[in-house]
C-alpha positions as CSV (number, residue, x, y, z in Angstrom):
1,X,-17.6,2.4,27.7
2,X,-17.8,1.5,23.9
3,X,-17.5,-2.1,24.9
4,X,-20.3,-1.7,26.8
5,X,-22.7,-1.3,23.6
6,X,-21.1,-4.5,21.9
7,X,-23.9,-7.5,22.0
8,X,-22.6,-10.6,24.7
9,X,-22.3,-13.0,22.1
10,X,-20.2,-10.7,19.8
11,X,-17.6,-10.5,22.8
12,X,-17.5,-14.3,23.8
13,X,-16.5,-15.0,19.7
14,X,-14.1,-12.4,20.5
15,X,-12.7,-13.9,23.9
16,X,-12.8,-17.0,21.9
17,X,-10.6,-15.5,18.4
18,X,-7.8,-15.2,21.1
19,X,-7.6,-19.1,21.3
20,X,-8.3,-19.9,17.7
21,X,-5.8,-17.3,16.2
22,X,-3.0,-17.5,18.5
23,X,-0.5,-19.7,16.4
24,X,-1.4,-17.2,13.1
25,X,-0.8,-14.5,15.4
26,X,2.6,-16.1,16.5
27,X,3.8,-16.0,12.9
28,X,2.9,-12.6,12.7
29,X,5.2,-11.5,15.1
30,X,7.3,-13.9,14.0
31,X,8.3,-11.6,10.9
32,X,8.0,-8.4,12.9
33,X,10.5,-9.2,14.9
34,X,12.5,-10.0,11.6
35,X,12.0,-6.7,10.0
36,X,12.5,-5.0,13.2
37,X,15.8,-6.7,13.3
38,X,16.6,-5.4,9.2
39,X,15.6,-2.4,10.1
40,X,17.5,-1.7,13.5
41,X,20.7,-3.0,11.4
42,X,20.2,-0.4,9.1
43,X,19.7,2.6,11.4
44,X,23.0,1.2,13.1
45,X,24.9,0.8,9.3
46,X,23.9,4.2,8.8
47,X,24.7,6.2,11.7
48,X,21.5,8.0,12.3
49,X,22.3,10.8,14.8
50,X,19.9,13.6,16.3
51,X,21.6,16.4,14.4
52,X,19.7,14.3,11.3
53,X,16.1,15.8,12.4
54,X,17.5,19.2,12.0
55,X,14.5,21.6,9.7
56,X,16.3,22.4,6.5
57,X,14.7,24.9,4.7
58,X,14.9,26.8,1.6
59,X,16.8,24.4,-1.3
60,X,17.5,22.0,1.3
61,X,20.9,21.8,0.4
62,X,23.6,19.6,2.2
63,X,20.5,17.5,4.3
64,X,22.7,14.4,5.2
65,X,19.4,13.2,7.3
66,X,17.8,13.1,3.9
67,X,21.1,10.8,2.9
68,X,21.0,8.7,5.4
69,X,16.9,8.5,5.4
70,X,17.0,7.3,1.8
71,X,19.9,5.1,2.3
72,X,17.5,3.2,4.8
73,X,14.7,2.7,2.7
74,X,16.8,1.7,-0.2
75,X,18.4,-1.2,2.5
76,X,14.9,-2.3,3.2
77,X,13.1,-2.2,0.6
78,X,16.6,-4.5,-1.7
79,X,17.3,-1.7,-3.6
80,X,20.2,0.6,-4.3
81,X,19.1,3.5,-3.9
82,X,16.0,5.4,-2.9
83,X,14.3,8.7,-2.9
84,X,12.0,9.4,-0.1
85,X,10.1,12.9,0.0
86,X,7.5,14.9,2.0
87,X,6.7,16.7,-1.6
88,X,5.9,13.2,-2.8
89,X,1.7,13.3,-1.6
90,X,0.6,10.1,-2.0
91,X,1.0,6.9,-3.8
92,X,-0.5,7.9,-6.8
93,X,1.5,10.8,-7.1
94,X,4.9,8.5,-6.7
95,X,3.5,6.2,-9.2
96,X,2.6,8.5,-11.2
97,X,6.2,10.3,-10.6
98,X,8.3,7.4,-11.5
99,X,6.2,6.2,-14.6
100,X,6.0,9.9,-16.4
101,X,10.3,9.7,-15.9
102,X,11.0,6.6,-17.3
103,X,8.2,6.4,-20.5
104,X,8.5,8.6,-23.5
105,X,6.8,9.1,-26.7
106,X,6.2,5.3,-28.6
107,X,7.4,3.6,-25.4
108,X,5.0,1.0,-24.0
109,X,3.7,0.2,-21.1
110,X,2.3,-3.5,-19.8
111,X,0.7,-3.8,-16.8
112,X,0.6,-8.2,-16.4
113,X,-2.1,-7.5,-13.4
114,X,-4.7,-6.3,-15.7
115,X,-5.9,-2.7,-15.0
116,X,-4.3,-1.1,-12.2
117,X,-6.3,0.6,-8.8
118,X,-9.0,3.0,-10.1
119,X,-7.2,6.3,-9.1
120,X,-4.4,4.9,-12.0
121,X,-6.4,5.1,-14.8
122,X,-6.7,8.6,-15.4
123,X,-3.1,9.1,-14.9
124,X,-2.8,5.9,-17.7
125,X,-5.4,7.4,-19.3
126,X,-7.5,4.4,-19.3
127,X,-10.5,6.6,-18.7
128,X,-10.9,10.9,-18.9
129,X,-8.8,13.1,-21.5
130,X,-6.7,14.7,-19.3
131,X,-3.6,16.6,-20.9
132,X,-1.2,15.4,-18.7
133,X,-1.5,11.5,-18.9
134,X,0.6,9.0,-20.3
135,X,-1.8,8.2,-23.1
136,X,-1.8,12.2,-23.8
137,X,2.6,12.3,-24.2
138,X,2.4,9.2,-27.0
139,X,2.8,6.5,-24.1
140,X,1.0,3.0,-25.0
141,X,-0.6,1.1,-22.9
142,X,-1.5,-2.1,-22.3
143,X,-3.1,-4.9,-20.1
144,X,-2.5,-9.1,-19.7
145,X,-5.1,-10.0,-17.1
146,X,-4.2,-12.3,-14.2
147,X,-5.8,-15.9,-14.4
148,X,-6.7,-17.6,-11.2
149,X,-5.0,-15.0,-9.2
150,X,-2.0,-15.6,-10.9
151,X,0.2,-14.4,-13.5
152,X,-0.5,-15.8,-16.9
153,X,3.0,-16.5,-17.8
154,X,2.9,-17.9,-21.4
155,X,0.8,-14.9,-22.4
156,X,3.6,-12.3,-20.8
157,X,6.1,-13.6,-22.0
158,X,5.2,-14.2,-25.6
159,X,4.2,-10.8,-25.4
160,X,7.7,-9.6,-24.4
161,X,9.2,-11.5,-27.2
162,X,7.2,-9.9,-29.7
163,X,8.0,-6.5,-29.6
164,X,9.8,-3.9,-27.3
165,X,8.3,-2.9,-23.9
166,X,10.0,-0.6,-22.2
167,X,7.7,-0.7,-18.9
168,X,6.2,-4.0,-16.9
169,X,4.0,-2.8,-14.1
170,X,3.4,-4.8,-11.1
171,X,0.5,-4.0,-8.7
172,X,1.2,-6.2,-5.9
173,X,-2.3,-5.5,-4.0
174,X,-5.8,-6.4,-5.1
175,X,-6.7,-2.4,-5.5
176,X,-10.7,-2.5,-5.7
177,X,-10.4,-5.8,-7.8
178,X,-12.1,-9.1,-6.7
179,X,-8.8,-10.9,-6.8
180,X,-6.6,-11.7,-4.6
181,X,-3.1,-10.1,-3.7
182,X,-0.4,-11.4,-5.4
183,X,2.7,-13.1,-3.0
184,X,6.4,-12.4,-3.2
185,X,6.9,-15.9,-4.6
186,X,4.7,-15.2,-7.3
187,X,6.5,-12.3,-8.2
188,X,9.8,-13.5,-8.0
189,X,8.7,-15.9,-10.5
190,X,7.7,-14.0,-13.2
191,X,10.3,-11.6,-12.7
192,X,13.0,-14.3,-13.1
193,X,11.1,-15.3,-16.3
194,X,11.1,-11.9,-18.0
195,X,14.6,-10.9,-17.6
196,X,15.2,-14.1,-18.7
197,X,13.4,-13.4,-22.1
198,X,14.5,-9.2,-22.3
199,X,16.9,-7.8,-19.7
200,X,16.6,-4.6,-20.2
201,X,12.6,-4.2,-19.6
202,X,11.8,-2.3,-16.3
203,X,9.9,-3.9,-13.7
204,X,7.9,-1.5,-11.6
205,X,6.7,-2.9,-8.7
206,X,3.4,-0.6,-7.4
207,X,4.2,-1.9,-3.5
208,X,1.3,-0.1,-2.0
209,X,-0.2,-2.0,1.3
210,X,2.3,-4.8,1.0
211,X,5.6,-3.4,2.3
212,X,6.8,-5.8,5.5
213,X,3.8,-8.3,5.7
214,X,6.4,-11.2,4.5
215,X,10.4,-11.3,5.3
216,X,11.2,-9.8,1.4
217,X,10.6,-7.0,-0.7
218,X,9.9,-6.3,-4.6
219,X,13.7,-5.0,-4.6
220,X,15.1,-8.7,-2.8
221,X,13.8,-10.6,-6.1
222,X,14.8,-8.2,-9.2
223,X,12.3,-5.0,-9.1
224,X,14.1,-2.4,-10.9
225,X,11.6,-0.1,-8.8
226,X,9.6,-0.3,-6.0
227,X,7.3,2.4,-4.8
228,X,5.1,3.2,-1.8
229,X,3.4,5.7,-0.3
230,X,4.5,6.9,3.9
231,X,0.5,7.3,4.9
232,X,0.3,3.1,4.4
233,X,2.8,0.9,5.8
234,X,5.8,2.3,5.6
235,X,4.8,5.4,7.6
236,X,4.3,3.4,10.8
237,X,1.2,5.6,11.5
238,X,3.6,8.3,12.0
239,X,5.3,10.1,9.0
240,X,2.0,12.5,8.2
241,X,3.0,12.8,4.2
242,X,5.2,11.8,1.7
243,X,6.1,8.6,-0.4
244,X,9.2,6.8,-1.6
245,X,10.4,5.3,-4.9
246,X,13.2,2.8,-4.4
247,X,15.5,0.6,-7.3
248,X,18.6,0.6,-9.7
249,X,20.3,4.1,-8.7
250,X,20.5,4.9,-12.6
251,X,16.4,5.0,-12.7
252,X,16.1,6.3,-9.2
253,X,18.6,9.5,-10.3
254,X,15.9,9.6,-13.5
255,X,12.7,9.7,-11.4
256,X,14.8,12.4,-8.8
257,X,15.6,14.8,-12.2
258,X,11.2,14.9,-12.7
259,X,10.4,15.7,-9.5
260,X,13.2,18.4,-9.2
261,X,15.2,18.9,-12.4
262,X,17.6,18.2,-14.5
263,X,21.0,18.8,-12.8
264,X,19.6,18.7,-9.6
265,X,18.2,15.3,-8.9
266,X,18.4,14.0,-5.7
267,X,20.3,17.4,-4.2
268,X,17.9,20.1,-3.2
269,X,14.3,19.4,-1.7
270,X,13.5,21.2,1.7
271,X,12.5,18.3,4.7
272,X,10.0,20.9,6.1
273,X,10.7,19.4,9.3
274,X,9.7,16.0,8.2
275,X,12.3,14.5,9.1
276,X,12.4,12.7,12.7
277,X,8.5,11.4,11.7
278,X,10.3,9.8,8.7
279,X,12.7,7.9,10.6
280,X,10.0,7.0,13.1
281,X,7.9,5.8,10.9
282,X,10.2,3.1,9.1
283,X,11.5,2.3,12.9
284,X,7.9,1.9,14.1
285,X,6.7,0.4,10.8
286,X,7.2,-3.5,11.7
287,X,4.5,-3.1,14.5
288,X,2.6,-0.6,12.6
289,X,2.5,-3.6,10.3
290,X,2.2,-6.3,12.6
291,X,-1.1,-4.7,14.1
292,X,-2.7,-4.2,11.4
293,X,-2.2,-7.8,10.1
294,X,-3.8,-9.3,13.5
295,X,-6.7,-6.4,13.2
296,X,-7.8,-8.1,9.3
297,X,-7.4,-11.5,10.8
298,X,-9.7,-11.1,13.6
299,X,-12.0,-9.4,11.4
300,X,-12.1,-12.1,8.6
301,X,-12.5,-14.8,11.7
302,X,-15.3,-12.6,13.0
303,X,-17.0,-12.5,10.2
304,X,-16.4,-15.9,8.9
305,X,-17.8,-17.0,12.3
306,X,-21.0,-15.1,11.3
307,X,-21.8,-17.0,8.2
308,X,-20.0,-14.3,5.6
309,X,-19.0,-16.2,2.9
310,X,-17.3,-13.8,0.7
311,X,-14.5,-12.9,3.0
312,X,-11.0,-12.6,1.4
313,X,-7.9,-13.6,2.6
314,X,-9.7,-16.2,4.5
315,X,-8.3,-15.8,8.2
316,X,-5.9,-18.5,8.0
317,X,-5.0,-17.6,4.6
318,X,-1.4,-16.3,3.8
319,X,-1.5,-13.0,3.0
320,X,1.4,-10.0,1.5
321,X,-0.9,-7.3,1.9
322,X,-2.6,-5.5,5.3
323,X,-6.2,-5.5,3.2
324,X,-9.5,-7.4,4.2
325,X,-12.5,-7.4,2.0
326,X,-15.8,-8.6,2.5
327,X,-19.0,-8.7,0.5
328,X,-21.8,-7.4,2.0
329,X,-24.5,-7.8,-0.8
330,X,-26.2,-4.3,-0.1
331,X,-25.7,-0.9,-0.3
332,X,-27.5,-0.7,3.1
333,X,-25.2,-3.1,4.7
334,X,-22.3,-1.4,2.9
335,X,-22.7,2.0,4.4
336,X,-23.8,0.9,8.0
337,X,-20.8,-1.1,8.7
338,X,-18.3,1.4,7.5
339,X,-20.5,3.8,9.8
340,X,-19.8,1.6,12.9
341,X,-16.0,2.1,11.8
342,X,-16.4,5.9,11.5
343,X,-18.1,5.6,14.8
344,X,-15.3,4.3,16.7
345,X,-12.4,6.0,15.2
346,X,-10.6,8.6,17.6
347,X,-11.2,11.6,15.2
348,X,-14.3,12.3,13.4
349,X,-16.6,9.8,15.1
350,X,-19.6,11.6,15.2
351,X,-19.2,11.9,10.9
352,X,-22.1,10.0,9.2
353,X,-20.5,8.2,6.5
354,X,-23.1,8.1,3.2
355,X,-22.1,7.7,-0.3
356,X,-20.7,9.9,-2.3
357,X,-18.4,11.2,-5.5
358,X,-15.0,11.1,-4.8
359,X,-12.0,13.1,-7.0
360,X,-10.2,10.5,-9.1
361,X,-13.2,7.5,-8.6
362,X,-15.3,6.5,-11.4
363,X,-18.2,5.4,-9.0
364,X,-19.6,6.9,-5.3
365,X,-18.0,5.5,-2.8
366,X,-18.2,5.3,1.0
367,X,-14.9,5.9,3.4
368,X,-14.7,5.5,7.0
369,X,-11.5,7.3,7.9
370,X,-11.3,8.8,11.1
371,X,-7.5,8.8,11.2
372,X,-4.6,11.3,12.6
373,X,-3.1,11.9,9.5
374,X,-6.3,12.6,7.0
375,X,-6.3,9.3,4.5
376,X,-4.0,7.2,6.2
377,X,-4.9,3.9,5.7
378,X,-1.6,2.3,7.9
379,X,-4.6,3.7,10.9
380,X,-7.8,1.7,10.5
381,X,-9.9,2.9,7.2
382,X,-12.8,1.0,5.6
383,X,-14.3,1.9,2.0
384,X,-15.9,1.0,-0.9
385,X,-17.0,1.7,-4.4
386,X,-21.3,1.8,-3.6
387,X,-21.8,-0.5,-6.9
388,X,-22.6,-4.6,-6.9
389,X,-21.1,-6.7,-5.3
390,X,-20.9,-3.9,-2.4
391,X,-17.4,-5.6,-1.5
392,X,-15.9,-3.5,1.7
393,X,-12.3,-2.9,2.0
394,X,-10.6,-2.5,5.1
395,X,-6.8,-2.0,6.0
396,X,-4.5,-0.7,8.6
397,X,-5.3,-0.6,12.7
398,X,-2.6,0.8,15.0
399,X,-3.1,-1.4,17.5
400,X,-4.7,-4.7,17.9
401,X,-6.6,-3.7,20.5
402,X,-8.4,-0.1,18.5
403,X,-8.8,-2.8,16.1
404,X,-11.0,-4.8,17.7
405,X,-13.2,-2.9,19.3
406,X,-14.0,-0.9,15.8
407,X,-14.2,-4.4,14.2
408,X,-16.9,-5.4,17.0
409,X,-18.7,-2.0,16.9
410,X,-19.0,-2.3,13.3
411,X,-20.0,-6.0,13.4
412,X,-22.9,-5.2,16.5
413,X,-24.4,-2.1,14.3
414,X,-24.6,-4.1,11.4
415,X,-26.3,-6.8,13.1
416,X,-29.0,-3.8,14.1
């Protein structure tokens, strides 16, 4: 038995996190059981059926699963329309999707949560020279930094008034940054404050991690588009590809005409069978969520427990995102506690996670990913850039109970 090899004293913090946590795991479930209840209603609205799981192949014309699919997500997510593909590989790929449709030559860009996640900034072109990045079609780019975890509001928005923007990017997660994720309220705010000042810029929301940890979405507050990635939240652990890009239905049929054509849009796109794990997903998505929430809030009260200082969102912090971080001061440390997660994880756990180059990272990184679909990170996944302050990243866990005993095996072989 794997809880067998867990140290005594590891297991009695753990008996006693049940105690301690219970009221933050009530209000966990607490907004489960209201997104469960958003997303029932829409299933119902829309009249899901089993012919809507059918394989259609070739074109994929006349897919009224695919309809009604999107029609969900755009419900869900406060938008009015959506696009939701299996061709769509990862959230990268959507962002980088929607971004290439709605900036041309001369537009700009303005991302008001400084530089975006690492695997961004090539697509940008931020770093590289590659031929097919914004920077490379005439797109400008440019950064407002966040102060104090927060938007800096006067510098936005006299930046809005002083010239056209075409583009205000949004990343609602922390991405490898040291700060902290950024809550619907916040957002909300500064949306209200931009369209206030130019109605006509487009807000793109980079929704990645955060989709169903609070009650609203990106799209509920005045996102013109909101886009995800199905291997994270919205997947439930069960879609095994794809990504969605949700908002206005005038940008949404924009973003449709790049990835198909123009003409075509939204009509053609093959489901390859994709289908039924689609709907599943969103359906099981709430607990999907809901687990991995509980799994990051025992680990951050494990490891506070411990004497970890550098542990962010504190456990009884509110959080709008499913990631936990934690600074463990060491490269050492850094690859032996993502090897305790490798080492628990149903597939792959006899992989010995080291550091190493990764396509699309500036810096080696370590990745403990033993998951059912490869890089899902809704399933629990822990890595790292290997540079100072060694700060670990974890998200996802199916279940609360995988959770913990990958959180304790982790926690007893770094103690080793």
């Amino acid at each position: 038995m794997i809880i067998d090899q867990i140290h005594k004293d590891l297991l009695e913090l753990a008996k006693q996190s049940d105690k301690d946590l219970a009221d933050i795991y009530h209000n966990i479930d607490d907004i489960c059981q209201y997104n469960s209840d958003k997303i029932l209603e829409a299933f119902i609205e829309n009249g899901v059926s089993y012919s809507d799981f059918a394989d259609i192949n070739g074109y994929g014309n006349y897919d009224e699963g695919r309809n009604k699919l999107e029609k969900i997500f755009a419900k869900v997510l406060g938008c009015e329309d959506a696009l939701v593909r299996p061709q769509i590989m990862s959230g990268t790929n959507a962002i980088y999707l929607g971004l290439s449709a709605l900036l041309r030559h001369g537009d700009v860009m303005l991302s008001i949560t400084g530089d975006p996640y690492d695997s961004l900034q090539e697509m940008i072109g931020i770093i590289g020279d590659s031929s097919q990045s914004l920077k490379s079609y005439g797109v400008k780019y440019e950064k407002i930094d966040l102060i104090h975890d927060d938007f800096d509001d006067e510098a936005i928005l006299s930046r809005i008034k002083k010239s056209p923007v075409k583009v205000v990017e949004i990343q609602r997660s922390r991405g490898y940054a040291g700060r902290k994720s950024l809550m619907m309220y916040k957002i909300e705010r500064i949306i209200k404050k931009i369209k206030a000042v130019d109605p006509n810029v487009i807000i793109v929301v980079d929704n990645c991690y955060g989709e169903l940890v609070e009650k609203i979405e990106p799209g509920h507050v005045g996102a013109d588009v909101v886009i995800g990635s199905l291997m994270k939240n919205l997947g439930g652990g069960v879609a095994s590809t794809g990504g969605y890009l949700a908002g206005r239905e005038d940008l949404i049929h924009m973003i449709a005409e790049r990835l198909t054509a123009p003409g075509i849009g939204k009509d053609l796109g093959a489901n390859f069978n994709q289908n039924i794990q689609f709907f599943k997903g969103i359906f099981m998505a709430p607990g999907a969520v809901r687990n991995a929430l509980k799994t990051a809030v025992f680990a951050a009260y494990m490891l506070e427990k411990l004497g970890y200082a550098n542990v962010s969102p504190r456990h009884d912090e509110e959080r709008t995102d499913i990631i936990q971080t934690l600074e463990l001061g060491s490269e050492e440390k850094l690859v032996q506690f993502t090897q305790g997660i490798q080492s628990s994880s149903p597939i792959d756990s006899y992989v010995k996670v080291m550091s190493a180059p990764m396509p699309g990272y500036p810096f080696n990184e370590v990745m403990a990913a033993g998951s059912f679909t490869q890089g899902s990170t809704i399933e629990l996944s822990a890595d790292a850039p290997v540079v100072p302050p060694y700060r670990l990243y974890m998200q996802g866990g199916l279940t609360l109970e995988y959770g913990k005993l990958s959180i304790l095996l982790a926690l007893n072989n770094l103690n080793k």
